[in-house]
Backbone as JSON, one array per atom type, in Angstrom:
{
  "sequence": "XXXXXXXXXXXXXXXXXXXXXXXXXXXXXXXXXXXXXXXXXXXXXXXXXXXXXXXXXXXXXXXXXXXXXXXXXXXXXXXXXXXXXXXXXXXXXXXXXXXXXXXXXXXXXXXXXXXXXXXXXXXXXXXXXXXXXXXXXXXXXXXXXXXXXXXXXXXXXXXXXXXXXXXXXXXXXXXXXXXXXXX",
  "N": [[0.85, -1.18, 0.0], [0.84, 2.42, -0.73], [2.04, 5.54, 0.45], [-1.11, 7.46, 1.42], [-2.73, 6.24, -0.05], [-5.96, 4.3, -0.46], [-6.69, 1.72, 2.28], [-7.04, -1.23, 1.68], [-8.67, -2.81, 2.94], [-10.54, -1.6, 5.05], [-11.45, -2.54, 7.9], [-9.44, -2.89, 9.5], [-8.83, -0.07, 10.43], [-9.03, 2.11, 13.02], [-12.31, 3.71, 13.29], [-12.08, 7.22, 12.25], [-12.38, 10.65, 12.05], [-14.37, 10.94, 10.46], [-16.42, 9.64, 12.04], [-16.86, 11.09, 14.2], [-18.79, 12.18, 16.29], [-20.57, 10.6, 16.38], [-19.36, 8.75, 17.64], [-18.24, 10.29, 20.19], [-20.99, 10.38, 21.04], [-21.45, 7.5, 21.92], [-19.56, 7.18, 23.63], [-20.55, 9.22, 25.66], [-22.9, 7.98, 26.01], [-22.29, 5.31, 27.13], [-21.12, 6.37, 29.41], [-23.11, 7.56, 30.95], [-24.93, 6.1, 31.18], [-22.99, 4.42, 33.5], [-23.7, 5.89, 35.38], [-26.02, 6.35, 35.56], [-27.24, 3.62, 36.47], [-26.1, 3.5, 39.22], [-27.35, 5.43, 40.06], [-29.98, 4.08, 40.69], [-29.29, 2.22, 41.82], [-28.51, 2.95, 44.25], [-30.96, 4.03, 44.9], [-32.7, 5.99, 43.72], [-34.38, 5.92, 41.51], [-34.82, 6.79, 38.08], [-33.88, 9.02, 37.67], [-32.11, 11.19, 36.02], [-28.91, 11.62, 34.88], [-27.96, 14.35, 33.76], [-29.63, 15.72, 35.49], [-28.32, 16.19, 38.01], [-26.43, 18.52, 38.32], [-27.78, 20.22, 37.99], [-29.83, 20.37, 40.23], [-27.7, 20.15, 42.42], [-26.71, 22.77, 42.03], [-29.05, 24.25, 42.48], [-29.43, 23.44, 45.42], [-27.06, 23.94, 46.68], [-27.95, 27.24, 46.54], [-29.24, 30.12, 48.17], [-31.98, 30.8, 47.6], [-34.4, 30.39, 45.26], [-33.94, 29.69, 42.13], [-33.18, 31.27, 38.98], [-33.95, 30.15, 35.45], [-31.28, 30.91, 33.83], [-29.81, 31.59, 35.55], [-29.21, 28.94, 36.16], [-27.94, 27.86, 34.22], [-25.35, 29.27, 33.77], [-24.66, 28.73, 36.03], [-24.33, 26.0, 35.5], [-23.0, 25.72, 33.07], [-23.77, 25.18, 30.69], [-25.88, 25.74, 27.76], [-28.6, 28.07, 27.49], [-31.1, 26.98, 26.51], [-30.2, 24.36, 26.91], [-30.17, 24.2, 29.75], [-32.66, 25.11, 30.4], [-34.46, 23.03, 28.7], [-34.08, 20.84, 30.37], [-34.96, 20.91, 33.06], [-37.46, 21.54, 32.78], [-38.19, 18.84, 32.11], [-37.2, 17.54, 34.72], [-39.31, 19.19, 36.25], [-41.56, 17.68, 35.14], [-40.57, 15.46, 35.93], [-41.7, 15.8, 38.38], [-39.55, 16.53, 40.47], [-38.92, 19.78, 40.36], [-40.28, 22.84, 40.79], [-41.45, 25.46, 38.95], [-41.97, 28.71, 39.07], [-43.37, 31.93, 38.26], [-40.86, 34.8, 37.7], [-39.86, 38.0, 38.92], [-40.36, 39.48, 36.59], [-42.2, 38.73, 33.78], [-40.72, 37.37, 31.78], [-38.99, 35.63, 33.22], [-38.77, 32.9, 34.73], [-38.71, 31.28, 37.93], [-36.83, 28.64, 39.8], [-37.02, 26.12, 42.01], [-36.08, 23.52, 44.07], [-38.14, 20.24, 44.83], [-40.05, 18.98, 48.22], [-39.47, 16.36, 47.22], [-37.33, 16.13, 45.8], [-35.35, 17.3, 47.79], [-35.04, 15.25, 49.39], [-33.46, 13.58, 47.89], [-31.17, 14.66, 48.62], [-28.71, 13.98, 50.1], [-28.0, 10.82, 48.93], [-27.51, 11.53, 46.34], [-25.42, 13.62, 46.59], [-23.33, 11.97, 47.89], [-23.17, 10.0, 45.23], [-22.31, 11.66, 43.92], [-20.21, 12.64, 45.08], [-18.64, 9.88, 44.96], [-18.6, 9.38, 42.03], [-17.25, 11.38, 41.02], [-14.49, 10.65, 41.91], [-14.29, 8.23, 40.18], [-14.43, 9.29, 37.86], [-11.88, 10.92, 38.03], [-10.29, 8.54, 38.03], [-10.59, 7.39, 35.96], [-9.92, 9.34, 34.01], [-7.03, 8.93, 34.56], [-6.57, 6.83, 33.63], [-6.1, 7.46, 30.87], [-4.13, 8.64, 27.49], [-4.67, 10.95, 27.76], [-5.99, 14.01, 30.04], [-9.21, 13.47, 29.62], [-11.17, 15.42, 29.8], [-9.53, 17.83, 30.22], [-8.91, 17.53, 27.31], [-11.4, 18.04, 25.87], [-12.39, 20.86, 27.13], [-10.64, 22.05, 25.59], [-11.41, 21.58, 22.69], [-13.83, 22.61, 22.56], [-13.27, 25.69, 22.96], [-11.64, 25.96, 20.34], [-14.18, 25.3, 19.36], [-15.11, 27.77, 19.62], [-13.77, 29.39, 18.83], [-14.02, 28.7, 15.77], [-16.66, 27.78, 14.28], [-18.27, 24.68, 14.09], [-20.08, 24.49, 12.06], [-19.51, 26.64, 10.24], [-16.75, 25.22, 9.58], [-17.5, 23.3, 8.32], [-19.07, 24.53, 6.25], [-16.55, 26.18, 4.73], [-15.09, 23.82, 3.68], [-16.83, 22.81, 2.14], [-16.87, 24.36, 0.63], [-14.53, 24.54, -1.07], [-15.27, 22.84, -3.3], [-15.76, 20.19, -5.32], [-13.85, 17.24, -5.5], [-11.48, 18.3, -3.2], [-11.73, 17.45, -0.67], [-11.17, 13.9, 1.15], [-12.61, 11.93, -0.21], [-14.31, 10.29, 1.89], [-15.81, 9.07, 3.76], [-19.06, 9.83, 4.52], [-18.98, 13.13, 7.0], [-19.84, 12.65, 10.13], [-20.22, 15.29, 12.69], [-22.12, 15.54, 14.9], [-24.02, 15.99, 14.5]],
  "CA": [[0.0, 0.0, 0.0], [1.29, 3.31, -0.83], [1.27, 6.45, 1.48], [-2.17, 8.27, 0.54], [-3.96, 5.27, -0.74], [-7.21, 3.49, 0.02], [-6.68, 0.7, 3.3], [-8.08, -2.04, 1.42], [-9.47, -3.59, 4.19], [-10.63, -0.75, 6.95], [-11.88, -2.69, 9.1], [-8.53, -3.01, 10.68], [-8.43, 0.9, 10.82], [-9.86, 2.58, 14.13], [-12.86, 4.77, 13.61], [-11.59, 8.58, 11.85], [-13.06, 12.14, 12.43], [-15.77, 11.38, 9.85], [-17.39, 9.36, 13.07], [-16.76, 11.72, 15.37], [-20.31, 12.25, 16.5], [-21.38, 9.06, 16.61], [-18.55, 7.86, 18.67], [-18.85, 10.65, 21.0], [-22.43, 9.61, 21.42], [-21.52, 6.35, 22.25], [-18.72, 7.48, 24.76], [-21.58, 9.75, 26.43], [-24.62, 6.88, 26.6], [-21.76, 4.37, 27.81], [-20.63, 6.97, 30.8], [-24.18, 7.9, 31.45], [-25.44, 4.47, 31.23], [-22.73, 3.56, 34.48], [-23.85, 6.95, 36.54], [-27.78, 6.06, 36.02], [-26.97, 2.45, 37.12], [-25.54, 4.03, 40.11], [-28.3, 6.1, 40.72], [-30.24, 3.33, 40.26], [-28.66, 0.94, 42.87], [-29.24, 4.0, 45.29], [-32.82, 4.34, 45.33], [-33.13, 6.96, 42.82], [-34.53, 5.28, 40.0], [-35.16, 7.58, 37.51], [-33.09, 10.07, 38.48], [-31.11, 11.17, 35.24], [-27.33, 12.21, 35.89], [-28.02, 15.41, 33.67], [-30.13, 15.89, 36.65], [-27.06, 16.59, 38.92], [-25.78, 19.87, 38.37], [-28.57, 21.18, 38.54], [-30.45, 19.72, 41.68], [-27.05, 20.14, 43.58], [-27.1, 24.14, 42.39], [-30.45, 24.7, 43.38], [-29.47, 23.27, 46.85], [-26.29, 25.49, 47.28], [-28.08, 28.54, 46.27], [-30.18, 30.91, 48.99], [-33.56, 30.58, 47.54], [-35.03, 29.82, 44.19], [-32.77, 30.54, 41.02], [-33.74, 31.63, 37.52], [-32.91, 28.97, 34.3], [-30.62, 31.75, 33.07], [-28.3, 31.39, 36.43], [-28.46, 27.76, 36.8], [-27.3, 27.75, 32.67], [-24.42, 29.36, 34.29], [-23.84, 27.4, 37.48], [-23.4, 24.3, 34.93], [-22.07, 25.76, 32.42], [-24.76, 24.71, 29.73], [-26.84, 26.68, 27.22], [-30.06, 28.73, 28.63], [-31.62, 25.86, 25.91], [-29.79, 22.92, 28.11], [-31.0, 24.08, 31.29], [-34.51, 24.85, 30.07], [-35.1, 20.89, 28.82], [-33.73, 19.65, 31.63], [-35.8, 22.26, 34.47], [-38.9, 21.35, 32.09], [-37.67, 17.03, 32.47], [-37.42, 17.71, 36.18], [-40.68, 19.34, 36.56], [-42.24, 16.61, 34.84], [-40.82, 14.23, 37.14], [-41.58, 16.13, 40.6], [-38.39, 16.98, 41.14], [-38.22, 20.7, 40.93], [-41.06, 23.64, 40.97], [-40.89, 26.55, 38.3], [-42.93, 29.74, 39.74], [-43.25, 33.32, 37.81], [-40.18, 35.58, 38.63], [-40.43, 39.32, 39.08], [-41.09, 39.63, 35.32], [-43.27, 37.65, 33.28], [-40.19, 36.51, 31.23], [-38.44, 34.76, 34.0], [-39.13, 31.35, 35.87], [-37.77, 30.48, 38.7], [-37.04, 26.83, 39.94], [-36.94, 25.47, 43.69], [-36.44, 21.69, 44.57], [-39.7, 19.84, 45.78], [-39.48, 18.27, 48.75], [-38.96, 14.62, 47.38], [-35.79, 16.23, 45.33], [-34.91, 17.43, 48.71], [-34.91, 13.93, 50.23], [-32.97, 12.69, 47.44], [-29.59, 14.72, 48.43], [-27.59, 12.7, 50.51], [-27.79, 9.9, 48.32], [-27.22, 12.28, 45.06], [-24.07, 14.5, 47.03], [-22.73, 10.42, 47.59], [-23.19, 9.65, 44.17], [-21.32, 13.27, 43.41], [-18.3, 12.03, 45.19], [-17.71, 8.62, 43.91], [-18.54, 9.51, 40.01], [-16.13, 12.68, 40.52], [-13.27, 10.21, 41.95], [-14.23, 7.13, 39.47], [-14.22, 10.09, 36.73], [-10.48, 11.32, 38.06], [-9.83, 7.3, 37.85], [-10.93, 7.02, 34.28], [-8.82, 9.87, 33.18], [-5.57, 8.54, 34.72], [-5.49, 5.95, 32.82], [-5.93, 7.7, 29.14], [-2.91, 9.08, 27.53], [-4.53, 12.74, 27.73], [-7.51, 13.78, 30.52], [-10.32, 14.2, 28.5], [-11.75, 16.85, 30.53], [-8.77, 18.88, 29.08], [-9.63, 17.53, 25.18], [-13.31, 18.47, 26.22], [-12.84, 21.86, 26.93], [-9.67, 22.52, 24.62], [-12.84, 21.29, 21.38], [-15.13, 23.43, 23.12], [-12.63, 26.6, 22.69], [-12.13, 25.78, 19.28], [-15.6, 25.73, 18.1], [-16.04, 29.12, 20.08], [-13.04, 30.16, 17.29], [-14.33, 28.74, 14.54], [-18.08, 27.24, 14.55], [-18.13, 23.39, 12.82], [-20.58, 25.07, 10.43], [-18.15, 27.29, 9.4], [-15.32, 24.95, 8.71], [-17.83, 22.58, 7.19], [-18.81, 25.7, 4.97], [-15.38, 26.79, 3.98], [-14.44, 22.36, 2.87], [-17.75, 23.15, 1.02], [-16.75, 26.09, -0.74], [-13.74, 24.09, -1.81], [-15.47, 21.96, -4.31], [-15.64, 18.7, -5.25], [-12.59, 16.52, -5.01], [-11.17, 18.58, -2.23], [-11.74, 15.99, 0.27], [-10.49, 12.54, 1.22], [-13.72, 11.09, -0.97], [-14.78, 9.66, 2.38], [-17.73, 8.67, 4.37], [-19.5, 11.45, 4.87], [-18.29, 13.56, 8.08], [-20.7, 13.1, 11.35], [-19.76, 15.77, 13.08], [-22.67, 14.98, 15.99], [-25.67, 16.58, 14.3]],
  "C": [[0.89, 1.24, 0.0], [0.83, 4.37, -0.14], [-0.04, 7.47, 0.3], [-3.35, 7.34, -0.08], [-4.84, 4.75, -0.08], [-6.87, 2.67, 0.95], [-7.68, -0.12, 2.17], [-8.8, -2.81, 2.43], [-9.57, -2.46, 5.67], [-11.34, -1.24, 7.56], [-10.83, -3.25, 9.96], [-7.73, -1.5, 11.13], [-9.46, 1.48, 12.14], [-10.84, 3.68, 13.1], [-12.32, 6.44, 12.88], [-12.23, 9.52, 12.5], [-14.16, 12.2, 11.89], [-16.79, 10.48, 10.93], [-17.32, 9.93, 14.2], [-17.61, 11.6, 16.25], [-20.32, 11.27, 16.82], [-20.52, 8.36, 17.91], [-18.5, 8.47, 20.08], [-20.32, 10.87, 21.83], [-22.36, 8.68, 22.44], [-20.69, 6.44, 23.22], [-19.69, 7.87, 25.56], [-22.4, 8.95, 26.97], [-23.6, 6.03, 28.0], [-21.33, 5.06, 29.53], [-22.34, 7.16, 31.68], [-24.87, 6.65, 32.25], [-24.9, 3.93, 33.14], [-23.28, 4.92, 35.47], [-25.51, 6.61, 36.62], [-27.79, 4.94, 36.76], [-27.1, 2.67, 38.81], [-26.98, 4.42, 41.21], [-29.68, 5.25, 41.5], [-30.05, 2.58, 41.77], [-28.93, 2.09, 44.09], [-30.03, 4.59, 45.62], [-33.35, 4.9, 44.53], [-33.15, 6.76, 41.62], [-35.39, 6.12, 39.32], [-34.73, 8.97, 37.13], [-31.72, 10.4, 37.11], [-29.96, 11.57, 35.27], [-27.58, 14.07, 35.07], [-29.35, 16.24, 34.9], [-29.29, 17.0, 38.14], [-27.28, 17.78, 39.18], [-27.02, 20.89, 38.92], [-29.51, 21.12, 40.0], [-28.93, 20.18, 42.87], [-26.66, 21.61, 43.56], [-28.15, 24.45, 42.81], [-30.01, 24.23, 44.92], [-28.76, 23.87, 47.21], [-26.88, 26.59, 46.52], [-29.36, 28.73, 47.24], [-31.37, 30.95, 48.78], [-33.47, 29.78, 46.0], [-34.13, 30.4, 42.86], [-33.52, 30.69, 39.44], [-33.27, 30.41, 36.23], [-31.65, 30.23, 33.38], [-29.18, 31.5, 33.83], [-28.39, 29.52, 36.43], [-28.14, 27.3, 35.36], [-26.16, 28.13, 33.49], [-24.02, 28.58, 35.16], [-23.49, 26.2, 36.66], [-23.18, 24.43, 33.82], [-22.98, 25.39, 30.84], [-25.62, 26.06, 29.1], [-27.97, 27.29, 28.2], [-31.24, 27.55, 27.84], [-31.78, 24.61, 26.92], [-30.84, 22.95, 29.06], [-32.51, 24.36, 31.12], [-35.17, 23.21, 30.3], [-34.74, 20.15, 29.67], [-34.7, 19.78, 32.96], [-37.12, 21.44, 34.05], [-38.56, 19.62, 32.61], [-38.01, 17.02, 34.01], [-38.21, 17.67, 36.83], [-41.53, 18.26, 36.5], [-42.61, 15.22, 35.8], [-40.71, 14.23, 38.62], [-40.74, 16.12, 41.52], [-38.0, 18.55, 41.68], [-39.83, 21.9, 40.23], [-40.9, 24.86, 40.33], [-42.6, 27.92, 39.06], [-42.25, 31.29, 38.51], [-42.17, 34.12, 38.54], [-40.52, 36.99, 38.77], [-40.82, 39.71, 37.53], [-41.55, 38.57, 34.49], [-42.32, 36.6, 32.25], [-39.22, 35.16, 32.01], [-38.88, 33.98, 34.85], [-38.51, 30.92, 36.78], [-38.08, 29.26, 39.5], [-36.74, 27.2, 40.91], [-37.17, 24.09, 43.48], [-37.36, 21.46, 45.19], [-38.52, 19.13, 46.91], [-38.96, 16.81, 48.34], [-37.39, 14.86, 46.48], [-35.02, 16.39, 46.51], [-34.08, 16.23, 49.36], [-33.98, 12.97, 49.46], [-30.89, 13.45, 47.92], [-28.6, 14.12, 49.15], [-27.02, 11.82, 49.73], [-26.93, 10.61, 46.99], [-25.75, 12.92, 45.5], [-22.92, 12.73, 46.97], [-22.09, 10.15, 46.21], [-22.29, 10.73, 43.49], [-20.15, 12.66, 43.45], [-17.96, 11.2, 44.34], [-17.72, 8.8, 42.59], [-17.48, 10.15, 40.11], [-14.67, 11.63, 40.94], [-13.48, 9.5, 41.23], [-13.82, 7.99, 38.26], [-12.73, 10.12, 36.58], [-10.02, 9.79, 37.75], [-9.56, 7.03, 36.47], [-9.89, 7.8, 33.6], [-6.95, 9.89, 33.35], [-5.28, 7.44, 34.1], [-5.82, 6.08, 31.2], [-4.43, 8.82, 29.25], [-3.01, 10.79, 27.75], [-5.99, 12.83, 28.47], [-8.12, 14.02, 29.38], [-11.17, 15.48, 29.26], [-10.94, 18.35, 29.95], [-8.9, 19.19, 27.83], [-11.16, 18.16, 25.44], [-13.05, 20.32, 26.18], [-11.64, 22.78, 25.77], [-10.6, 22.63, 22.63], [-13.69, 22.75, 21.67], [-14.37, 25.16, 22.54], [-12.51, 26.72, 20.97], [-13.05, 25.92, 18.24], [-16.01, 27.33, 18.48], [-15.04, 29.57, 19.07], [-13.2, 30.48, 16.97], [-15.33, 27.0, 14.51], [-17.8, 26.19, 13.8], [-19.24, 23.63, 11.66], [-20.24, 25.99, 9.9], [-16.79, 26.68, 8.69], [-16.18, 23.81, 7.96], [-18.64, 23.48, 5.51], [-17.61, 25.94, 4.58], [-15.05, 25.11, 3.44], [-15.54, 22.59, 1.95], [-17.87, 23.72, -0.24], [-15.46, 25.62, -1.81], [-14.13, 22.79, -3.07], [-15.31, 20.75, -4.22], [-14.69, 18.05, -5.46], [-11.76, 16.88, -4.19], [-11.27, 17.95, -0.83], [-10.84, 15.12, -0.12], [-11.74, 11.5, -0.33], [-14.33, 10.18, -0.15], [-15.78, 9.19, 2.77], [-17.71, 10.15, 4.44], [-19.29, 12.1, 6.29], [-19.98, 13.38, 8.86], [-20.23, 14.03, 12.19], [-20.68, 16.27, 14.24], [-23.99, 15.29, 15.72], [-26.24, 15.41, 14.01]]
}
């Protein structure tokens, strides 16, 4: 085989960039998958881990918080924390009330979210040390690749650099699979 040419046989090549997406999918379900388990084995069945952040800001914060600050407290869109606040609600975890203007909602934990924090602050710890576990034994944390991507797209947006390979016409590519790039 010559450098540049076809692998006749890729299925003894790992995975590329055109599965990005998909594979970071499947990294995500598989991590999620062992923290619901978790949750799971500790009473709180049902209890989704994107759940967390936000259930354990609403409990360190002084009263009732807006979805605008607890987007901030975890770091997530004002989108994120919406569908998750709205998920929550659903499942009588957390209480949205009118704030001082008609555009803002603010959330408070019910009591049965209340009753779940012990178990949930528990479940905090050991994920956050099994997490630090996980990334000592890859050759680079991923918490670092995570937000080093994240910087990146704040750059230069992936529908911007998949517009500009666009703009370069056709045979400008590899001629590969088509790029997932997580949409």
């Amino acid at each position: 085989m010559t450098p540049g040419s076809p692998d006749p046989d890729p299925s003894h090549r790992s995975p590329g960039p055109e599965l990005l997406g998909t594979r970071l999918r499947h990294l995500l379900d598989r991590l999620e998958a062992g923290v619901e388990a978790v949750s799971t084995d500790l009473g709180m069945d049902g209890f989704r881990p994107r759940y967390t952040p936000v259930a354990r800001a609403l409990a360190a914060a002084p009263g009732p918080c807006s979805i605008r600050e607890l987007a901030q407290a975890t770091g997530v869109t004002h989108s994120a924390a919406s569908q998750t606040v709205a998920q929550m609600a659903k499942d009588g975890l957390v209480v949205l009330a009118p704030g001082e203007d008609a555009r803002r909602r603010m959330v408070r934990l019910t009591p049965r979210a209340e009753e779940l924090l012990p178990a949930l602050n528990a479940e905090w710890e050991a994920t956050s040390a099994a997490a630090a576990e996980f990334e000592a034994e890859l050759p680079y944390p991923l918490s670092r690749l995570i937000g080093e991507a994240l910087e990146a797209l704040d750059r230069r947006p992936m529908r911007q650099r998949i517009a500009d390979r666009a703009a370069l016409g056709p045979g400008s590519t590899s001629g590969g699979p088509v790029p997932d790039a997580g949409g």
